[in-house]
C-alpha positions in Angstrom: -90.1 -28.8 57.7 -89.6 -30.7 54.6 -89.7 -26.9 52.9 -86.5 -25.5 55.0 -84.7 -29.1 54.0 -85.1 -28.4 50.3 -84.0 -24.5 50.5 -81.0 -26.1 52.5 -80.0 -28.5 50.5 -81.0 -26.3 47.0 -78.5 -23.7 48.9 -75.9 -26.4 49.3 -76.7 -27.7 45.9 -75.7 -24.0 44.5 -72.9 -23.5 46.8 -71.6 -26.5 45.0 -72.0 -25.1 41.4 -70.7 -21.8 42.3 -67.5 -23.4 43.7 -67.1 -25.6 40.4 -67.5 -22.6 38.1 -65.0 -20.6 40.3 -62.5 -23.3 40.3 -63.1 -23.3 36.4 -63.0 -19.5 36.0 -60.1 -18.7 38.3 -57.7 -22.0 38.1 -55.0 -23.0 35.9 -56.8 -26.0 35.4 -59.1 -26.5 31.7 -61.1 -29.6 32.5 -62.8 -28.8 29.0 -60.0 -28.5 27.2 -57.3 -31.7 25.4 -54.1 -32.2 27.1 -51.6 -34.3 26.6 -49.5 -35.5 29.6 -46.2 -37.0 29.2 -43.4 -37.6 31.6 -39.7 -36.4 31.9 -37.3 -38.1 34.1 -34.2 -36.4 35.8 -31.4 -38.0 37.5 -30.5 -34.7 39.5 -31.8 -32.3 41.6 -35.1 -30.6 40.9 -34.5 -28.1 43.5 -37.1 -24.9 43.1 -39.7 -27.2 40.9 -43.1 -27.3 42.4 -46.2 -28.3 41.3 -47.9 -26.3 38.8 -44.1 -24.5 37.6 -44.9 -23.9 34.0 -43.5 -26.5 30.7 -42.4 -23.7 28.0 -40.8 -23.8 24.6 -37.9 -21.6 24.4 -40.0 -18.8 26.5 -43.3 -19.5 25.3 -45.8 -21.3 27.8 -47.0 -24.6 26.6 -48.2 -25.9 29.6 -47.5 -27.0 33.2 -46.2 -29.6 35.8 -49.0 -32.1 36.8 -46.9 -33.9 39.3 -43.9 -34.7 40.7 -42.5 -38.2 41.7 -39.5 -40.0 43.5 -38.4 -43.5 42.4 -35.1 -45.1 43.8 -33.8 -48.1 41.8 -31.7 -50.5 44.2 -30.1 -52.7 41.7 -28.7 -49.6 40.3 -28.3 -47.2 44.0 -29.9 -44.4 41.6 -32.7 -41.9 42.5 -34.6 -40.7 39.2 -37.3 -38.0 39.3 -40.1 -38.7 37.3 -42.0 -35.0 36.6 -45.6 -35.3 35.3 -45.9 -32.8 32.2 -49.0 -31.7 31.1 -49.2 -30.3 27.7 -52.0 -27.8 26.0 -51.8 -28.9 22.2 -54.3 -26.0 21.4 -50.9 -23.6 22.2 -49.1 -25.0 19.3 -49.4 -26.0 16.0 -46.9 -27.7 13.5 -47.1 -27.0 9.5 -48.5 -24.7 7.7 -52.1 -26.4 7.9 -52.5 -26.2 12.0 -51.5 -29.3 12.7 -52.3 -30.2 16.4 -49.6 -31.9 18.6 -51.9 -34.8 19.2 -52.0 -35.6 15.9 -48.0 -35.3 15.0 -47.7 -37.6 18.4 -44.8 -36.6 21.0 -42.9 -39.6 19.9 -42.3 -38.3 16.4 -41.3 -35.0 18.0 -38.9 -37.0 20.8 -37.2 -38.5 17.4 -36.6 -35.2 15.9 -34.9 -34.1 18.8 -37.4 -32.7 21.5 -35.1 -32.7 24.9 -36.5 -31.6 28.2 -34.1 -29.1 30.3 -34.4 -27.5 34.2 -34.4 -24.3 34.1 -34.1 -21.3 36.7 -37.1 -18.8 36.4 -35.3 -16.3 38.7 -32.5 -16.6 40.5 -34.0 -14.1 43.7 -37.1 -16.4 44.1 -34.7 -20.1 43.1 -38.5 -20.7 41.4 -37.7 -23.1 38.0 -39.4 -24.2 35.2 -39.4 -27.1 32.7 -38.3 -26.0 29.0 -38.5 -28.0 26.1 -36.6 -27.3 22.9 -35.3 -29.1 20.3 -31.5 -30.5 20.5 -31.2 -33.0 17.9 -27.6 -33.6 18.7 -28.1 -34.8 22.0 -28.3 -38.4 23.0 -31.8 -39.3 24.0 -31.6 -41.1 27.2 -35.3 -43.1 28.1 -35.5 -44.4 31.4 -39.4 -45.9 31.0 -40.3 -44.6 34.4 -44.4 -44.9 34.0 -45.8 -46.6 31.6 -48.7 -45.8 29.3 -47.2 -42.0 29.4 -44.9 -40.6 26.8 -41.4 -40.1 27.7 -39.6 -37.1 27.1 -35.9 -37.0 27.4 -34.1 -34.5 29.7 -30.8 -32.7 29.5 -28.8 -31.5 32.4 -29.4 -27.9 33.7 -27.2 -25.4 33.1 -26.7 -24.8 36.6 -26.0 -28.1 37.1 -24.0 -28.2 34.2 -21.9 -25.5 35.8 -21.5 -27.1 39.7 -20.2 -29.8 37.6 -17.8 -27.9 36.1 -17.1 -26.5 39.6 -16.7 -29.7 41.6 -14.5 -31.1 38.8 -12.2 -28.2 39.5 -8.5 -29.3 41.0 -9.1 -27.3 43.8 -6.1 -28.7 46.4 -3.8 -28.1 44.0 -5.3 -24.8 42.9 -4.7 -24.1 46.5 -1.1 -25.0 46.5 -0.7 -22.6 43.7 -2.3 -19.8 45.5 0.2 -20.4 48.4 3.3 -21.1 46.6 2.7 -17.5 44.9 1.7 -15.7 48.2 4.9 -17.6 49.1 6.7 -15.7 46.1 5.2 -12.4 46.6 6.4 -12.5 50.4 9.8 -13.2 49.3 9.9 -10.3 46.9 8.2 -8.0 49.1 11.1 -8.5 51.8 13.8 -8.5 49.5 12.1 -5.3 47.8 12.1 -3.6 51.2 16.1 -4.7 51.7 16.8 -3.7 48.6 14.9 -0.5 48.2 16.5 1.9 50.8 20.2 1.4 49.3 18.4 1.8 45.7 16.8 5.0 46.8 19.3 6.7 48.5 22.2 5.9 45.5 18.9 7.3 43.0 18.8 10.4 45.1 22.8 11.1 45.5 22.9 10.6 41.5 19.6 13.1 41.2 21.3 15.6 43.2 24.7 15.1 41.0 22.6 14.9 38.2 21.2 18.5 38.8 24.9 19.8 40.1 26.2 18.8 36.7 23.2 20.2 35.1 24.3 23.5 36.7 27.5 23.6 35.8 27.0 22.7 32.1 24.3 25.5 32.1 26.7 27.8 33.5 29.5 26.7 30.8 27.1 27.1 28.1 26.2 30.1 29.0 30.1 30.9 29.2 30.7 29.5 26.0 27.5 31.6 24.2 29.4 34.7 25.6 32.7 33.7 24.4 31.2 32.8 20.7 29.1 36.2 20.9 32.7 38.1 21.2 34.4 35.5 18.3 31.8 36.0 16.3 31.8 39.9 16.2 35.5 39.5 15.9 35.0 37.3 13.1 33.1 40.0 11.8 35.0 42.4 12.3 37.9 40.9 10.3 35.6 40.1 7.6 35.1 44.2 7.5 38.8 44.8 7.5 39.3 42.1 4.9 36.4 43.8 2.6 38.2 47.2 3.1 42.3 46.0 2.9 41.2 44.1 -0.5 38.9 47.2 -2.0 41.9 49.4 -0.9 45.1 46.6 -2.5 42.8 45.7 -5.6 44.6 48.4 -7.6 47.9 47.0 -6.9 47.0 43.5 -6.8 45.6 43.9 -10.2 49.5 45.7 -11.4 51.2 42.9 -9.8 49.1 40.5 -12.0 49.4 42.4 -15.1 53.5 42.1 -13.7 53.2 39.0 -13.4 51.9 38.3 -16.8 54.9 40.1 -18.4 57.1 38.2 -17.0 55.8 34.8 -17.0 55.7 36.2 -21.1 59.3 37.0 -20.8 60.3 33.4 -19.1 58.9 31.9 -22.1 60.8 34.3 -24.4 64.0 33.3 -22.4 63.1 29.4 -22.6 62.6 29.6 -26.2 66.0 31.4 -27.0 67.9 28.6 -24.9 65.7 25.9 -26.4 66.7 27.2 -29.5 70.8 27.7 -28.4 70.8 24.1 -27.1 68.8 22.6 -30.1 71.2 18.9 -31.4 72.4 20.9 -34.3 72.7 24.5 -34.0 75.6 26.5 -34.4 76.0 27.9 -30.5 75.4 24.9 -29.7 78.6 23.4 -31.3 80.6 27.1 -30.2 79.7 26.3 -27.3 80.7 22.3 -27.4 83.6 23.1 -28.9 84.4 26.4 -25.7 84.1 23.9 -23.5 86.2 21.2 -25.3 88.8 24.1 -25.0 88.2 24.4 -21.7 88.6 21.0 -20.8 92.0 20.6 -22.2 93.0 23.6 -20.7 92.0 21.9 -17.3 94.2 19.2 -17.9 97.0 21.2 -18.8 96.9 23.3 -15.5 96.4 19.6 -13.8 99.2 18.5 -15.4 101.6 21.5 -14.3 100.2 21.7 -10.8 101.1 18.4 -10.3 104.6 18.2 -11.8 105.0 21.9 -9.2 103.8 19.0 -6.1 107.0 17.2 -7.3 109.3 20.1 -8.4 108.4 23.3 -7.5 111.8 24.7 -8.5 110.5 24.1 -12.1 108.8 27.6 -11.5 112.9 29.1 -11.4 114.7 26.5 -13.6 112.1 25.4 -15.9 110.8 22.2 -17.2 114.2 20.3 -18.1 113.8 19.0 -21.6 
């Protein structure tokens, strides 16, 4: 009897062990190894965080979430979410000498920025993750939430960020907009479909006067290519006679200059010899001053006798009386 209890309870005793070095071997959990377990608080929704979601740094797994709280402060009517992080310093080391997280101290990293953000793993599964980076330009906000732990401070997800964004959106009066243009694009649809029949019918009459006009300018032209072709044979043609009347008249065009010549030569001759008869003081010039002085006094005799004949024409039988 007392035999079977010991192989029982040495069977249970080894059940036991086995059990622990499975959940050693096969669990996410090191109980052998450091950790460091701070906290990060968020103020919004945590939606697709559960327990054991993994704490990265831009990608790279650091460690995971221990635990995950709700705390509702009545003084302010706020709900904050305190997330239990635990943290594998082995992952990461800072300097060029290895130095260990635990000895740097997450405070020191908190003051050179370390922020806390809610991120999506996928957005088919909704699973998310915590990821910490390093945002020195962002306020850290420290809520104090459990004490004794570290405090990490958190940013708002980006897809909170962006249903933000979205409920901040004026979208009443985005609406309005929306109708007063569907309200527009009625109007102009109608008065498009009052006004494009006329507009059709008038672009149809003008296509078909269009195209008569097109007809009857082709048929001109080719009128008018006819009526060039005969001008310019014509043209020609009088260009050939012209050739042949002028090879044919050269002869005596050329006599009728060399005519010409002579007598423009004999012109000159002539205007010489009466430049030289009517020259101040040649001697034709005074024969012919002194002709006409004759001439002139003659006149005014036979003046002078025609008009004593008006007064006595029987002067021509008696005589002038003395």
């Amino acid at each position: 009897m007392a035999n079977r209890q010991t192989i029982v309870g040495g069977f249970v005793l080894g059940s036991i062990v086995l059990a622990l070095v499975a959940l050693v071997l096969f669990s996410r959990q090191r109980p052998f190894e450091p950790v460091i377990r701070a906290v990060a608080v968020f103020d919004g929704s945590v939606n697709g965080l559960i327990v054991g979601a993994p704490v990265t740094f831009r990608g790279v797994r650091v460690g995971s979430v221990r635990r995950i709280t709700l705390q509702f402060d009545p003084s302010a009517h706020k709900a904050y979410i305190p997330v239990l992080l635990q943290l594998e310093p082995d992952r990461v080391t800072i300097g060029l000498h290895g130095t260990s997280v635990r000895t740097v101290g997450l405070e020191a990293l908190v003051h050179d920025g370390l922020r806390a953000q809610l991120n999506v793993q996928s957005f088919v599964t909704g699973q998310a993750e915590v990821d910490l980076d390093f945002r020195p330009d962002t306020p850290a906000t420290l809520y104090r939430r459990i004490p004794g732990l570290p405090e990490i401070p958190t940013l708002t997800s980006q897809l909170q960020q962006i249903k933000d964004q979205l409920a901040n959106l004026p979208l009443l009066d985005l609406a309005r907009d929306a109708e007063h243009t569907l309200q527009s694009v009625q109007a102009l649809t109608e008065h498009m479909n009052r006004a494009l029949p006329p507009l059709i019918s008038s672009l149809t009459e003008t296509s078909d006067n269009s195209r008569e006009a097109l007809q009857t300018a082709s048929g001109a032209i080719h009128e008018l290519q006819g009526k060039t072709g005969h001008t310019l044979d014509a043209i020609g043609q009088l260009s050939v006679d012209g050739d042949q009347q002028l090879r044919g008249r050269g002869a005596e065009l050329r006599q009728l200059l060399v005519n010409s010549n002579q007598a423009m030569d004999q012109a000159q001759l002539v205007l010489k010899q009466v430049g030289s008869l009517t020259a101040p003081r040649s001697r034709s010039r005074d024969n012919i001053e002194s002709s006409l002085a004759d001439l002139s006094a003659a006149a005014a005799s036979l003046r002078g006798l025609a008009s004593d004949l008006e007064r006595d024409p029987q002067m021509l039988l008696t005589g002038r009386g003395r």
